[in-house]
TORRO-37689 format. One record per residue: residue number from 0; x, y, z of N, C-alpha, C, O, CB in turn. Coordinates in Angstrom, 1 decimal. Glycine has a CB too. Example, Ala and Ser with C-alpha at 12.3 -4.5 7.8 and 13.67 -1.06 7.14 Angstrom:
2
pos	n_east	n_north	n_up	ca_east	ca_north	ca_up	c_east	c_north	c_up	o_east	o_north	o_up	cb_east	cb_north	cb_up
0	13.2	-5.7	7.8	12.3	-4.5	7.8	13.2	-3.3	7.8	14.2	-3.3	8.5	11.3	-4.5	9.0
1	12.8	-2.2	7.1	13.7	-1.1	7.1	12.9	0.0	7.9	13.4	1.1	8.0	14.1	-0.6	5.7
END
This chain:
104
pos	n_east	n_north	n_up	ca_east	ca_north	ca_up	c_east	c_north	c_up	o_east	o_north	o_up	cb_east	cb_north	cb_up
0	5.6	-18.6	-0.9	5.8	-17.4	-1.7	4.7	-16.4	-1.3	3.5	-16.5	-1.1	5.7	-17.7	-3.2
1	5.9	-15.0	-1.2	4.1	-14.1	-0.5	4.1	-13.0	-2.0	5.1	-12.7	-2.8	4.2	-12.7	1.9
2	2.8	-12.6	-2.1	2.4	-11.7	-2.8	1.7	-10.2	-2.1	0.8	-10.4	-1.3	1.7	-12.5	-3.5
3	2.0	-9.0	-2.5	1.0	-8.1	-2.4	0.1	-7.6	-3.2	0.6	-7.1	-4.2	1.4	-7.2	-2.1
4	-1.2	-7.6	-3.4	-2.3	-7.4	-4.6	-3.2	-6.2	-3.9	-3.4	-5.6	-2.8	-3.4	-9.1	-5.0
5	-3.7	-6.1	-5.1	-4.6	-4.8	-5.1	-5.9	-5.1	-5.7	-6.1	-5.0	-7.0	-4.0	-3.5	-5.8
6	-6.9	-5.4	-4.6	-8.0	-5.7	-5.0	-9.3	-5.2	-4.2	-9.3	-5.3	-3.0	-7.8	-6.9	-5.1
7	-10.3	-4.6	-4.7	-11.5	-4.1	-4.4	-11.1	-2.9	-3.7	-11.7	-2.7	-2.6	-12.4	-5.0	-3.5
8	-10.2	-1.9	-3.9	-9.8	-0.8	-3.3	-9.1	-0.7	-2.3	-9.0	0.4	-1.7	-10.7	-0.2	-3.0
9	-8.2	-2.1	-1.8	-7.1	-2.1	-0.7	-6.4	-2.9	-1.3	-6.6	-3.4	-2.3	-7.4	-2.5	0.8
10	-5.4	-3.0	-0.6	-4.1	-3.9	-0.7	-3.4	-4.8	0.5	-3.1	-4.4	1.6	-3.0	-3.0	-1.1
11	-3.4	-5.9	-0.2	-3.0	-7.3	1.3	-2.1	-7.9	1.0	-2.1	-8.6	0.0	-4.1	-8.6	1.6
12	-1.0	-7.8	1.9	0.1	-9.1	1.5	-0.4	-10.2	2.2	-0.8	-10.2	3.3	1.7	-8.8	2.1
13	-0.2	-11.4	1.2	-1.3	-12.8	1.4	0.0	-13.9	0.3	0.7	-13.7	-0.7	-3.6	-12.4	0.3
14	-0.4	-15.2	1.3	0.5	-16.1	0.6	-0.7	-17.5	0.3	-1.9	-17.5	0.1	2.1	-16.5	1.9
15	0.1	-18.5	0.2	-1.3	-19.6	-0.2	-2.2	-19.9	1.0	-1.4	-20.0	1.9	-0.7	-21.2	-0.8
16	-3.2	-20.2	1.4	-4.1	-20.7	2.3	-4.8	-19.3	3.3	-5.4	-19.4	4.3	-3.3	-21.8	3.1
17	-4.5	-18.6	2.7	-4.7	-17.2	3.7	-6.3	-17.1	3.3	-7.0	-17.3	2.3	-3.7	-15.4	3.1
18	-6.8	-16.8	4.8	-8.4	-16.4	4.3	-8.8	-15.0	4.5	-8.8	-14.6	5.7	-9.5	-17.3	5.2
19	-9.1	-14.2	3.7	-9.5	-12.8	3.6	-10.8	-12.3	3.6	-11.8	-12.9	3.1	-9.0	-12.4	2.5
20	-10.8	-11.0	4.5	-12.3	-10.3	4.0	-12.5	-9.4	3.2	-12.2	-8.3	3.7	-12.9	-9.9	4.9
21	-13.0	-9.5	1.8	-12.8	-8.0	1.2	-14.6	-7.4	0.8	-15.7	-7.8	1.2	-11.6	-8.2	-0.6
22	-14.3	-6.2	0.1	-15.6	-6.0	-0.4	-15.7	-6.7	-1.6	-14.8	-7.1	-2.2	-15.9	-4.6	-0.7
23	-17.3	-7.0	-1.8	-18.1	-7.9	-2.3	-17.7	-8.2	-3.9	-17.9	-7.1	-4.5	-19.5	-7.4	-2.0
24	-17.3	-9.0	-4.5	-17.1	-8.8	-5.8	-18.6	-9.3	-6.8	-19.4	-10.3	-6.6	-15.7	-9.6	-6.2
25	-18.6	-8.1	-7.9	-20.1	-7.9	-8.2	-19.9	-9.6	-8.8	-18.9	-10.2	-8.8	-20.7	-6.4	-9.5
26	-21.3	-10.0	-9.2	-21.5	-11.2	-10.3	-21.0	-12.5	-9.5	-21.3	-13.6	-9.9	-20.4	-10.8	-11.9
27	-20.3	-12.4	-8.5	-19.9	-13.6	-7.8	-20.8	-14.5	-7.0	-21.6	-14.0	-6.2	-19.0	-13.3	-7.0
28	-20.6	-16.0	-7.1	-21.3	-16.8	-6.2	-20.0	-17.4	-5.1	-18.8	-17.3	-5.2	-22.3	-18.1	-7.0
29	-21.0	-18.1	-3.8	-20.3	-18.8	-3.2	-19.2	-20.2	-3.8	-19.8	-21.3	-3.8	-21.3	-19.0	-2.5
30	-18.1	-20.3	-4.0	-17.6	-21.6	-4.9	-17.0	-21.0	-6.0	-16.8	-21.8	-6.9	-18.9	-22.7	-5.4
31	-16.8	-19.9	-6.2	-16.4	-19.5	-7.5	-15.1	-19.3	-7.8	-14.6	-19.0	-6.7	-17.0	-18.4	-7.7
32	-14.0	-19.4	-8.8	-12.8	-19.0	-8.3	-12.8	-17.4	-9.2	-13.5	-16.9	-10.1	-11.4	-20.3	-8.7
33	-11.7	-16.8	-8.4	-11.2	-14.9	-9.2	-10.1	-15.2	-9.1	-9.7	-15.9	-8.3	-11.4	-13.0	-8.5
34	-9.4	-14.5	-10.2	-8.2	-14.1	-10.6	-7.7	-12.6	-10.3	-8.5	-11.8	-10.6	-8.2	-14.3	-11.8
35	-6.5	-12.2	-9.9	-6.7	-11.1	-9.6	-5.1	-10.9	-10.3	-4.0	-11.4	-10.2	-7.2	-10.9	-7.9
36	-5.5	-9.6	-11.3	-4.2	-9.6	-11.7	-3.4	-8.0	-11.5	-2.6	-7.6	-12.3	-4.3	-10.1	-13.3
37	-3.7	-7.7	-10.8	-3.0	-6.9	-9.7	-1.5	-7.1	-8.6	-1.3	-6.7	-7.5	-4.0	-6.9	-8.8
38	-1.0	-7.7	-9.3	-0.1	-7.7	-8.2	0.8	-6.6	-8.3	1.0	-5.8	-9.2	0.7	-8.9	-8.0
39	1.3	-6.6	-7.0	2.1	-5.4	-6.7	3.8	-5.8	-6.7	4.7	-5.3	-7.4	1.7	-4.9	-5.1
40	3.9	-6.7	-5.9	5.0	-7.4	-5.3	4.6	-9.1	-5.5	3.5	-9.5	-5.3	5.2	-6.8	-3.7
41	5.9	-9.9	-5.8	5.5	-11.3	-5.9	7.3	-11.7	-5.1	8.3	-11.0	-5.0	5.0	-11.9	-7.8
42	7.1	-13.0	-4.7	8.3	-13.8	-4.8	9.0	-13.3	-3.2	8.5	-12.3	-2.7	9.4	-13.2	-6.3
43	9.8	-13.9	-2.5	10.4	-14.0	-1.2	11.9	-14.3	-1.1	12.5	-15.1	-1.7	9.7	-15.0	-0.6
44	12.4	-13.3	0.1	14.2	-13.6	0.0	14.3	-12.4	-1.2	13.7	-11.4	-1.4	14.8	-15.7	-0.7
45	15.3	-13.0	-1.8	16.2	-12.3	-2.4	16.2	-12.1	-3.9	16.9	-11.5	-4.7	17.3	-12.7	-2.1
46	14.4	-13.3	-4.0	14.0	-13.3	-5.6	12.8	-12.7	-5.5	11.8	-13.4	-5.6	13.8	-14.8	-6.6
47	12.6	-11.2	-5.1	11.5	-10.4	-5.2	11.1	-9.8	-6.1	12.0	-8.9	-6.3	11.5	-9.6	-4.7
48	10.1	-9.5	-7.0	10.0	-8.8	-8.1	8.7	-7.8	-7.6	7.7	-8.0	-6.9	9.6	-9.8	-9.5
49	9.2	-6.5	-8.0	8.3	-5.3	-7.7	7.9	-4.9	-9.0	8.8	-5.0	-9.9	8.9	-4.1	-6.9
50	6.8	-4.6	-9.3	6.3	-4.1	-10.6	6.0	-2.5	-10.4	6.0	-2.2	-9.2	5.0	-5.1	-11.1
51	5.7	-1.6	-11.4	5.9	-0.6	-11.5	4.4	-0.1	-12.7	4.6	0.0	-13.9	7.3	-0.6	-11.8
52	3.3	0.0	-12.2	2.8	-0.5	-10.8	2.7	-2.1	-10.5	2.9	-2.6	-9.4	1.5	0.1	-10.6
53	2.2	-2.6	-11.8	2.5	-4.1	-11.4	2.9	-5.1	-11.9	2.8	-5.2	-13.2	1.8	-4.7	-11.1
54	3.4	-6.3	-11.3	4.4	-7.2	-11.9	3.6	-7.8	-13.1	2.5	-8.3	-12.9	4.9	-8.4	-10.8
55	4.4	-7.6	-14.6	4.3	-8.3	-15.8	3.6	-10.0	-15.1	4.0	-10.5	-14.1	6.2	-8.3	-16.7
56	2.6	-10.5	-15.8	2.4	-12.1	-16.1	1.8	-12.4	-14.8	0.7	-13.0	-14.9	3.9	-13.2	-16.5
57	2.3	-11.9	-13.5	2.0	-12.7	-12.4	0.1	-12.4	-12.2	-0.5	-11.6	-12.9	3.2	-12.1	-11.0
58	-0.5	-13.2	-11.2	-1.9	-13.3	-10.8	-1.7	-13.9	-9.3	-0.8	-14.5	-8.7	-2.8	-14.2	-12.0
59	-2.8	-13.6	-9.0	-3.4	-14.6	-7.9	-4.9	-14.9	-8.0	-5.9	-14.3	-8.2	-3.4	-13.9	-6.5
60	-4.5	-16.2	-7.7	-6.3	-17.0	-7.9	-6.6	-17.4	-6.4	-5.9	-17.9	-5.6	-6.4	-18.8	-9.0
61	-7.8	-17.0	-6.5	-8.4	-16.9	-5.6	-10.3	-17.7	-5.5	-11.2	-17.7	-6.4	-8.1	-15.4	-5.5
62	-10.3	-18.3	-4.3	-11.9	-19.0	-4.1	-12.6	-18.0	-3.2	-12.1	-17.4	-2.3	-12.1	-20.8	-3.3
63	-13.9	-18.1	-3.9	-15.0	-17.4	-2.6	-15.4	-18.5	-1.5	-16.3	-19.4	-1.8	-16.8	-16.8	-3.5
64	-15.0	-18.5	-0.7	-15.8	-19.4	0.5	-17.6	-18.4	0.4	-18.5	-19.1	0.0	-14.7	-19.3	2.6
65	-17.7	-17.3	0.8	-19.0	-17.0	1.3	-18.9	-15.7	0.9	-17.8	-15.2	0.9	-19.3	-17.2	2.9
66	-20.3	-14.7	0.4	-20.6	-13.8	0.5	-21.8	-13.4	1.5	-22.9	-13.8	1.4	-20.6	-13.6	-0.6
67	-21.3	-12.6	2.6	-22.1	-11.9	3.7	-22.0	-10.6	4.2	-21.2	-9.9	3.5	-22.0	-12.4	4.6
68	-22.4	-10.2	5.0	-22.5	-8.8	4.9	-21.8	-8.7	6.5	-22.0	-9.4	7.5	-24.2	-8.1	4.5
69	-21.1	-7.5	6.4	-20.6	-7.0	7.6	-21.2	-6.8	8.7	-22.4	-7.4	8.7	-20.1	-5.9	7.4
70	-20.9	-6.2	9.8	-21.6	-5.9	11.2	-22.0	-4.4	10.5	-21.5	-3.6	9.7	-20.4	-6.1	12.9
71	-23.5	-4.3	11.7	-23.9	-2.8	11.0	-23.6	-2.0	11.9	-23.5	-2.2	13.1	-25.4	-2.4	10.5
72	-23.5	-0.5	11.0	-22.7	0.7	11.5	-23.2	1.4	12.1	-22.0	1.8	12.1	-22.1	1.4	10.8
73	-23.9	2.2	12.6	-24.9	3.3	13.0	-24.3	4.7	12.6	-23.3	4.7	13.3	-25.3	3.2	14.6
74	-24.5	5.5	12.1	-24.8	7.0	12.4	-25.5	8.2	12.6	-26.3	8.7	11.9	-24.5	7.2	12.0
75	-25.3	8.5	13.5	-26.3	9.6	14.5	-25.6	10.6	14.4	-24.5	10.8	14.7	-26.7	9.3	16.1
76	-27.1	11.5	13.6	-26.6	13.5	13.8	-27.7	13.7	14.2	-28.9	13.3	13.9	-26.2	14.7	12.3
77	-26.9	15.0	15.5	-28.0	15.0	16.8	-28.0	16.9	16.8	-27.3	17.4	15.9	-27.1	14.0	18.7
78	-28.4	17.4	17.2	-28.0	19.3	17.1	-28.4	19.5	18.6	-29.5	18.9	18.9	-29.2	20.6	15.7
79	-27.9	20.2	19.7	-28.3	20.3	20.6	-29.2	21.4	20.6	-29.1	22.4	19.8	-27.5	20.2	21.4
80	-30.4	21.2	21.8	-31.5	22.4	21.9	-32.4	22.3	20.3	-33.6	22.7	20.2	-30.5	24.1	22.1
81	-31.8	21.7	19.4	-33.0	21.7	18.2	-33.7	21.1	17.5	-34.3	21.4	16.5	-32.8	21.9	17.4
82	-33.8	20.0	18.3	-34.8	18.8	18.0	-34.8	18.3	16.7	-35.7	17.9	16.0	-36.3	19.1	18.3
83	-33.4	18.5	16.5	-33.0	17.7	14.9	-32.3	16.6	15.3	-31.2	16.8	15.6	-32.0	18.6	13.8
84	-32.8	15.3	15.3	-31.9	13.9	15.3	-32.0	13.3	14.1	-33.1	13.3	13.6	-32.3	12.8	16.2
85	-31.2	12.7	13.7	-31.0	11.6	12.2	-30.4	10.2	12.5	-29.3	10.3	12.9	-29.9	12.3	11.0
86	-30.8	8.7	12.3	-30.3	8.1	12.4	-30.3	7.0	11.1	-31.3	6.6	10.5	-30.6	8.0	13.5
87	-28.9	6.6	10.9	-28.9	5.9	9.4	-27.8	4.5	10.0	-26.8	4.7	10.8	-28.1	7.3	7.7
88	-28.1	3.5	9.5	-27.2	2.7	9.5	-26.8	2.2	8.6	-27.4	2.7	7.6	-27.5	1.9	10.1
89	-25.7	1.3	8.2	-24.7	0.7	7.6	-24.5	-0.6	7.5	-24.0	-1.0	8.6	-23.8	1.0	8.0
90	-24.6	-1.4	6.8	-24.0	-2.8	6.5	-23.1	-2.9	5.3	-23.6	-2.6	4.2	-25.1	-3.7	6.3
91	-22.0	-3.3	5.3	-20.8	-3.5	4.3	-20.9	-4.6	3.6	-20.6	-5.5	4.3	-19.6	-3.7	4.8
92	-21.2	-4.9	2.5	-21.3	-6.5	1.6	-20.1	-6.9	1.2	-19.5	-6.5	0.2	-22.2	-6.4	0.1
93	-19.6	-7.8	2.0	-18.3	-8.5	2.2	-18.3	-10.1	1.4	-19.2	-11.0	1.4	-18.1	-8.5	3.9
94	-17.1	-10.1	0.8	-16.5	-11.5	0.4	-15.3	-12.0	1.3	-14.3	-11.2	1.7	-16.0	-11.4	-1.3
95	-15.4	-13.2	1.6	-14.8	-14.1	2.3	-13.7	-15.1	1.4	-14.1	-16.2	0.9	-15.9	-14.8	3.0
96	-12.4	-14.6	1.4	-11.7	-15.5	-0.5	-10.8	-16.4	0.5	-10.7	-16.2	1.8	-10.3	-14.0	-2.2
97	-10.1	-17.3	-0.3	-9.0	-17.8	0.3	-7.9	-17.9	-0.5	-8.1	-17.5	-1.7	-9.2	-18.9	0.8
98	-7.2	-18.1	-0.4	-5.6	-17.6	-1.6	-5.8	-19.2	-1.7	-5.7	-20.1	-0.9	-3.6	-16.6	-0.8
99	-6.1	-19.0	-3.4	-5.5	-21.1	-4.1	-4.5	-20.7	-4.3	-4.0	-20.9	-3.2	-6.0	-22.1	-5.8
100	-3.3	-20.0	-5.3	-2.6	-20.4	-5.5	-2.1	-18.4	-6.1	-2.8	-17.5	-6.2	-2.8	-21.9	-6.2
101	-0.5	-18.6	-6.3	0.6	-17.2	-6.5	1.0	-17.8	-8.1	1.5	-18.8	-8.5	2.4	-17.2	-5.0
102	0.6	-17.0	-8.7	1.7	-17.7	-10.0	2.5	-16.3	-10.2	1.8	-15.3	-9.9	0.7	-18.3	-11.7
103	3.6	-16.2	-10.6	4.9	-15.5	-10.7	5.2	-15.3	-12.7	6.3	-14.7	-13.1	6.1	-16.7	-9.8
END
């Protein structure tokens, strides 16, 4: 069964065993399970349910394998001739989930 959900500010069509990278969910440890009750779309074939925005009852549960942080980003503002450079970098605090289970 696949599902589309809306979680941490994007949206993933994900079915059972899928492993995901999202942003970090606050309060979480490694081992933890989330519920996510966001769905968008549930069910496959010709028994699809679309919710408006989202499907009545359904969830997805979900495990944290790992919380880590992204690859870092660099940004550089440079001005030519004015000896103005700025440099700032970036790291994204990412969760690593895996789809337990679709309930409908």
């Amino acid at each position: 069964m696949k599902a589309t959900i809306h979680t941490q500010g994007r949206q993933f069509t994900v079915q059972e065993g899928d492993i995901l990278f999202v942003n970090r969910f606050p309060n979480t440890e490694a081992g933890a399970e989330v519920a996510i009750n966001e769905v968008l779309m549930v069910g496959e074939g010709a028994a699809v349910k679309f919710g408006a925005p989202h499907v009545e009852g359904a969830s997805v549960t979900a495990k944290i394998l790992e919380n880590k942080r992204g690859r870092k980003v660099s940004i550089i503002k440079r001005k030519k001739r004015k000896g103005y450079r700025r440099k700032q970098g970036h790291r994204q605090e990412l969760s690593v989930i895996r789809i337990e289970s679709i309930h409908s």
